[in-house]
VOLUMRO-528652 format. One record per residue (C-alpha): x, y, z; residue number from 1. Coordinates in Angstrom, 2 decimals, m for minus. Layout:
residues N
        x        y        z  num
        X        Y        Z  NUM
...
END
This chain:
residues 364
        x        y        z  num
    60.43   108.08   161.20    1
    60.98   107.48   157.57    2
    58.18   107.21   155.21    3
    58.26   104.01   153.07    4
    59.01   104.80   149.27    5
    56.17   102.58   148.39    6
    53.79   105.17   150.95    7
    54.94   108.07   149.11    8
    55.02   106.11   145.82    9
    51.12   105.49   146.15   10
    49.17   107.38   148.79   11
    48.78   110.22   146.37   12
    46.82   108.70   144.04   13
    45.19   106.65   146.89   14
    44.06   109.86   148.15   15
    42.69   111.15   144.52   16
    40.80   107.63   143.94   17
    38.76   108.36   147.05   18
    37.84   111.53   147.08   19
    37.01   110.90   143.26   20
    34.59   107.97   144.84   21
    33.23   110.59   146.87   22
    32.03   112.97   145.06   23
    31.23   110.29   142.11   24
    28.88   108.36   144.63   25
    27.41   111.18   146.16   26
    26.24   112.68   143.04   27
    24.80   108.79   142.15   28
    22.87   108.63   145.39   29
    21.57   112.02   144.70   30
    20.11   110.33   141.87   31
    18.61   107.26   143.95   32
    16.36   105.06   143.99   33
    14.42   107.40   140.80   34
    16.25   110.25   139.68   35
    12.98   112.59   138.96   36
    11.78   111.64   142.22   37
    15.57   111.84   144.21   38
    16.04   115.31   142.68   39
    12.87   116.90   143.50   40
    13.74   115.54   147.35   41
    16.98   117.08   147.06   42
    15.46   120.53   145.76   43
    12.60   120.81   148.22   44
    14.65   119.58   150.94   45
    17.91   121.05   150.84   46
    18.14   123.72   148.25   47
    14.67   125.56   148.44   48
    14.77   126.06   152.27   49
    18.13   127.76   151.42   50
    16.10   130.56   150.09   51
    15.83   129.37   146.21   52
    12.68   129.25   144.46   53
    11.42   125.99   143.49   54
    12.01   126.91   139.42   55
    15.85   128.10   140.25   56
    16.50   125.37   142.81   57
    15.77   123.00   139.64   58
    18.32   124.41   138.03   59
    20.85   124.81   140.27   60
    20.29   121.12   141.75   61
    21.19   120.06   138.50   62
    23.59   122.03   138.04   63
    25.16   121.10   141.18   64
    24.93   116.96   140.82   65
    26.74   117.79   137.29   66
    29.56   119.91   139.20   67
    29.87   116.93   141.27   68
    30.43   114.46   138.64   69
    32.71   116.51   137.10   70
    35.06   116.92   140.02   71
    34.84   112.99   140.09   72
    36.43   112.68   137.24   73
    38.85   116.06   137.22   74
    40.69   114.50   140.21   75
    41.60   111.78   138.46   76
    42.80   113.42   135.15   77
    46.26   115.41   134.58   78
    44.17   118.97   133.73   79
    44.93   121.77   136.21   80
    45.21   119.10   138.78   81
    47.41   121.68   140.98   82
    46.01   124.74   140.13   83
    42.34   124.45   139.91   84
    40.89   121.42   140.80   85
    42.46   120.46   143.94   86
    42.31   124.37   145.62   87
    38.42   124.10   143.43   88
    37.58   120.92   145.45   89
    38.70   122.02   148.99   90
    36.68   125.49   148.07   91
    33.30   123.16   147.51   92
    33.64   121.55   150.44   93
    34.25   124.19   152.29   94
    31.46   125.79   150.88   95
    29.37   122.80   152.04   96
    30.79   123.09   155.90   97
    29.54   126.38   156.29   98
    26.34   125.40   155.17   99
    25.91   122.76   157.05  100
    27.22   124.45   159.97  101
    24.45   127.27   159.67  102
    21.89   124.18   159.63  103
    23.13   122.92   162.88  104
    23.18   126.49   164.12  105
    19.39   127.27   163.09  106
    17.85   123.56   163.31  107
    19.95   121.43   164.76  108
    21.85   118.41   164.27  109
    18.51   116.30   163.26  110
    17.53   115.10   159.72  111
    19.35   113.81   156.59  112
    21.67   116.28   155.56  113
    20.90   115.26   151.23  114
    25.08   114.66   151.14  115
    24.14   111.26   150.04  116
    20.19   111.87   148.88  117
    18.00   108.49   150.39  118
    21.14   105.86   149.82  119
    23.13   106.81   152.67  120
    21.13   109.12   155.20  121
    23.66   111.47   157.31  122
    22.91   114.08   159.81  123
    24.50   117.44   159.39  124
    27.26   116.85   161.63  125
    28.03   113.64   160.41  126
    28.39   114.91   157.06  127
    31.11   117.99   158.36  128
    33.25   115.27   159.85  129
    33.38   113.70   156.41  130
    34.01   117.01   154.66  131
    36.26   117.89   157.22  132
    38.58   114.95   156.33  133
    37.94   115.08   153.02  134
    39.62   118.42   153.14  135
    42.90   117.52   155.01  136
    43.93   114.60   152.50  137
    43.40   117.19   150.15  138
    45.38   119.82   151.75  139
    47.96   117.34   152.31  140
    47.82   116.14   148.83  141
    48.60   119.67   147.61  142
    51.38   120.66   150.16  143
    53.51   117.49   149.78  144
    53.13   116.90   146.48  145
    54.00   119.51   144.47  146
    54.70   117.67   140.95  147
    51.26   116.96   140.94  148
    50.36   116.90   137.10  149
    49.42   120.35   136.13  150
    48.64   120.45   132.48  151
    47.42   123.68   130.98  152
    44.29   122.22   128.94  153
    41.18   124.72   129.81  154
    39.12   123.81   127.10  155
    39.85   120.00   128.48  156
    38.49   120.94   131.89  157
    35.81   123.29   130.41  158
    34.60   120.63   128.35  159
    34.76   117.56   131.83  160
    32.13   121.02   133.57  161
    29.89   121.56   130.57  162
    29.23   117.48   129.76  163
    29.01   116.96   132.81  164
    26.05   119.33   133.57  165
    24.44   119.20   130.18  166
    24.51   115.46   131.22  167
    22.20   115.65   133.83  168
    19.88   117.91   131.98  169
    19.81   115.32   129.56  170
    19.28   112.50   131.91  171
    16.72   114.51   134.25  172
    15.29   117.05   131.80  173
    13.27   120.19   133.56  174
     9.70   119.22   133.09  175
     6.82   121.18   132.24  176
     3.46   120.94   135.49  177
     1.32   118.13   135.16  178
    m1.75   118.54   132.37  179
    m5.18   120.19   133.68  180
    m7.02   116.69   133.66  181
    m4.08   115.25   135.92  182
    m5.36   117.35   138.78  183
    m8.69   115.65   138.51  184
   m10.31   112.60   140.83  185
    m9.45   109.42   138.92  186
   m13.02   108.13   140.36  187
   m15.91   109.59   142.24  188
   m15.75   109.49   146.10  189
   m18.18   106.82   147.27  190
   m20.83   107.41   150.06  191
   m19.14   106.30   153.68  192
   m20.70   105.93   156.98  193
   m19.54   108.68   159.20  194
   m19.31   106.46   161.96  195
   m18.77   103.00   163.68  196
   m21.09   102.10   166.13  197
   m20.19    99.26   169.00  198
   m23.23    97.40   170.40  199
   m23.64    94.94   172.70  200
   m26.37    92.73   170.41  201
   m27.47    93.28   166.52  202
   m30.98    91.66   167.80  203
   m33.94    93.80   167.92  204
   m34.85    95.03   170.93  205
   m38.43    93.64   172.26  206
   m41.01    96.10   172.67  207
   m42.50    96.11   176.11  208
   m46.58    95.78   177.01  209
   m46.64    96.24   180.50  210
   m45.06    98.11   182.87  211
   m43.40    95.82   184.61  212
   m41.87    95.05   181.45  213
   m40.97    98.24   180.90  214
   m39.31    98.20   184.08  215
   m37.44    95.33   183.52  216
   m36.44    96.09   180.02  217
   m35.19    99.40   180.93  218
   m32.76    97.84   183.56  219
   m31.73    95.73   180.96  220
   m31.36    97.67   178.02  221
   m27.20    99.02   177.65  222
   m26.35   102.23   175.95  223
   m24.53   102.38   172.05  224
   m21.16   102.95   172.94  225
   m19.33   105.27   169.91  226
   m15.94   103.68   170.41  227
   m13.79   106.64   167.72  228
   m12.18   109.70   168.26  229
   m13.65   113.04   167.88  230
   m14.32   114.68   164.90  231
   m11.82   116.94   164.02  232
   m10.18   118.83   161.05  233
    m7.23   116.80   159.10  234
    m6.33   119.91   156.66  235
    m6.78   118.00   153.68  236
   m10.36   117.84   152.58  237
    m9.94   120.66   150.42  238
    m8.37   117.76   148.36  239
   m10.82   115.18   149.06  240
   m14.53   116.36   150.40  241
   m15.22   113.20   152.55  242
   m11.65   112.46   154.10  243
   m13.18   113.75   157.82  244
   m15.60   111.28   157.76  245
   m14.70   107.78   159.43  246
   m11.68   105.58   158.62  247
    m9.53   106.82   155.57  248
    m5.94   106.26   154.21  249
    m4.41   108.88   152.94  250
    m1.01   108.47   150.69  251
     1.74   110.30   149.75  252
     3.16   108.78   146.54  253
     5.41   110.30   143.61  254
     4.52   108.12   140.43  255
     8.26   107.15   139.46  256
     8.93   105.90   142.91  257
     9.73   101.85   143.74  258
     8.85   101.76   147.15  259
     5.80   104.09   146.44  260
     4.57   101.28   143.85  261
     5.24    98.35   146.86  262
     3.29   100.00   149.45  263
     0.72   100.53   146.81  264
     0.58    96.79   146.44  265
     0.58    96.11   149.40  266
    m2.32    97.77   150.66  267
    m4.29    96.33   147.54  268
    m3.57    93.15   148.68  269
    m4.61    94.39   151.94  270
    m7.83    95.93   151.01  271
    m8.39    92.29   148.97  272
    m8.40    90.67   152.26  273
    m9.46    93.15   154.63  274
   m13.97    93.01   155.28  275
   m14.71    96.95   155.89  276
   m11.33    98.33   154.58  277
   m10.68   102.35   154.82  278
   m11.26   104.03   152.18  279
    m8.06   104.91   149.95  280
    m7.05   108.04   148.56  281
    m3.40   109.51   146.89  282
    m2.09   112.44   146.51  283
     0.74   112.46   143.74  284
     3.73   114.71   143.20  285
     3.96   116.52   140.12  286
     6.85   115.13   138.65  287
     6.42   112.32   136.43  288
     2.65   112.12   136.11  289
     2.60   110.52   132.90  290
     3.22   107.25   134.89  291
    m0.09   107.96   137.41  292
    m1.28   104.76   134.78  293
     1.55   102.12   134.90  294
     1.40   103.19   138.59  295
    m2.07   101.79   139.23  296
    m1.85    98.83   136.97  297
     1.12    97.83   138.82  298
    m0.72    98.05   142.12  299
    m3.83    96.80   140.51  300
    m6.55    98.67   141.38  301
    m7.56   102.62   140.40  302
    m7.90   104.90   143.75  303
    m9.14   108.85   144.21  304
    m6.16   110.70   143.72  305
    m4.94   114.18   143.21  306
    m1.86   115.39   141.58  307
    m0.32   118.72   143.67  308
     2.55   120.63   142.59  309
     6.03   119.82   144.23  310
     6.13   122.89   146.86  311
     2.58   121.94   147.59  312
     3.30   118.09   147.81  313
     6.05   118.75   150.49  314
     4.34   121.14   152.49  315
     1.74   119.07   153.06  316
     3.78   116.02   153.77  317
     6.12   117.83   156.07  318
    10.17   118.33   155.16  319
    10.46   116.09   157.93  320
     8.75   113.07   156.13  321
     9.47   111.31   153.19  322
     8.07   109.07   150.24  323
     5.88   106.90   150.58  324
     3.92   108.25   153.39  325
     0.57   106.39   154.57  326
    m1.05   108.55   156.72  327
    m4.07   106.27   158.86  328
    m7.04   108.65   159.43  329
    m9.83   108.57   162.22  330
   m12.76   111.39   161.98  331
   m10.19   113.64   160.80  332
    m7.34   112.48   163.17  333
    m4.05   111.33   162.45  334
    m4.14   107.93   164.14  335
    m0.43   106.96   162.60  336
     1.89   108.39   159.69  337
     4.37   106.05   158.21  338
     7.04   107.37   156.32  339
    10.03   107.13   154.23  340
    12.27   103.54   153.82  341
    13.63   103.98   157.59  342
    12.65   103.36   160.83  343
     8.84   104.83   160.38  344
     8.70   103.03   157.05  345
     4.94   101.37   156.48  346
     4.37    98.18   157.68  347
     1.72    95.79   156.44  348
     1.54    94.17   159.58  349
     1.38    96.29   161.90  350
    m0.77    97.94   160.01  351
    m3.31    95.64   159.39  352
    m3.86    95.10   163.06  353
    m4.07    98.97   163.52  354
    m6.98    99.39   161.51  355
    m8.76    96.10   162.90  356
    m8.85    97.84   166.47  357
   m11.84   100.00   168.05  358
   m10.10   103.70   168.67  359
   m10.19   102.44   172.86  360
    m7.48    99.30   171.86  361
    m5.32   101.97   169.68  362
    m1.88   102.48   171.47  363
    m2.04    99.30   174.25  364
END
């Protein structure tokens, strides 16, 4: 069958335009929805559990996002189209493949692979099918097209790397850890009642003066019923001294984030409406912490928070879990951890009927 002239006329450039658009976008959504807060995800998530320290892994994260901007636009120029950046391009995502492969291999095909950071979540396997293809139209492009435009500029292409990378130093710069008085309580921790009590009458009880009252009143008189769950260790009151103790909301929030700033308001609005409302505390990641202030005027209201480096942040939260997490706390117990913008994103409410239920209701 013979190819149309207006096929071969076009379908090379077709091919360029999209896999410019895919490394262009994924290097965007790496950036998404706040780039501070997108590329510390991307470093604790992807490249520090590929054996990086967290200093190097901000490096080469940036380093990385840059290399992908640059082959964005190298694709689509006439420098060493042939000779480096096509073979260049299938080498990356080759690269990629193999380590996605060896995720499958020691974790299985479960989480977001980072390809596309928070804007387009893909599993591991998803994300080698797209590579995959990715590297046949561009195997295809450079075995039937060999007048591809070839011109010998290196200082051209050099230049396309270096901007590109400097670029995203520039735009994300490497910052320093939070200030000492960041890592202090914004407030002091009021006093709580360690627990909730369920009787069957507020009166006062009448004092017998006979026996036969005694009798009767003893018949009568029904036991306090502790409706709550155990006491039990959460693993975070080395950040907050009282978080064991009764109802509490703990949150994990990084201070440039949107949807961090929503749920924020929301549960102010919450607490605003709510007689008896938990007790809120935050624990912020270290990146950005000059905006801890705009943060809680936007929410409008001041809570207990701490500010914990990013390894520290994420091992607490789980790699598993992402921004904003809203973990609801019992005596220590985890009664329900929302997380991320997904399917276990927080709801208000739900929410608000989880916390207005004795610990018996929780669950039916």
């Amino acid at each position: 069958m013979k190819i149309p002239n207006v096929v071969k006329q076009y379908w090379p450039w077709s091919v360029r335009v999209m896999i410019s658009l895919l490394f262009l976008v994924s290097a965007v959504a790496k950036l998404y929805p706040s780039p501070y807060f997108a590329i510390t995800t991307f470093e604790m998530k992807q490249v520090v559990p590929m054996g990086f320290a967290p200093v190097t892994a901000a490096y080469l994260s940036r380093i990385l996002i840059g290399i992908e901007f640059s082959l964005g636009f190298l694709i689509l120029l006439p420098f060493f189209t042939r000779k480096i950046v096509v073979p260049g391009t299938i080498a990356m995502l080759l690269i990629f493949v193999i380590q996605l492969s060896a995720e499958i291999l020691t974790k299985g095909n479960v989480g977001n692979c980072g390809c596309f950071g928070a804007l387009l979540p893909m599993t591991p396997l998803q994300a080698i099918s797209k590579n995959i293809l990715a590297i046949i139209l561009l195997v295809l492009l450079y075995v039937k097209n060999k007048d591809l435009v070839n011109r010998p500029n290196l200082s051209a292409l050099v230049n396309v790397v270096l901007a590109s990378i400097l670029g995203m130093f520039m735009l994300v710069p490497i910052q320093p850890s939070a200030p000492k008085k960041a890592m202090q309580p914004a407030s002091i921790e009021p006093a709580e009642h360690t627990h909730v009590l369920v009787h069957d009458s507020v009166e006062k009880p009448v004092v017998p003066t006979t026996i036969a009252e005694k009798k009767d009143t003893a018949l009568t008189i029904m036991p306090v019923v502790v409706d709550e769950p155990k006491q039990k260790s959460s693993g975070y009151k080395q950040y907050f001294s009282s978080i064991d103790k009764g109802k509490k909301i703990l949150c994990f929030f990084a201070p440039g984030c949107e949807h961090c700033k929503q749920t924020a308001l929301d549960l102010t609005k919450l607490k605003k409406q709510t007689k008896d409302f938990p007790a809120l505390k935050i624990l912020f990641m270290d990146e950005e912490s000059e905006l801890i202030p705009a943060f809680f005027e936007h929410c409008g209201e001041t809570y207990d928070y701490k500010v914990l480096d990013i390894v520290s942040f994420w091992g607490l939260i789980g790699s598993s879990r992402d921004t904003p997490g809203v973990n609801y706390l019992w005596n220590g117990n985890s009664i329900k951890f929302y997380d991320g913008i997904n399917a276990n994103k927080f709801d208000l409410k739900s929410f608000k009927s989880l916390i207005s239920k004795p610990f018996s209701q929780i669950g039916k």
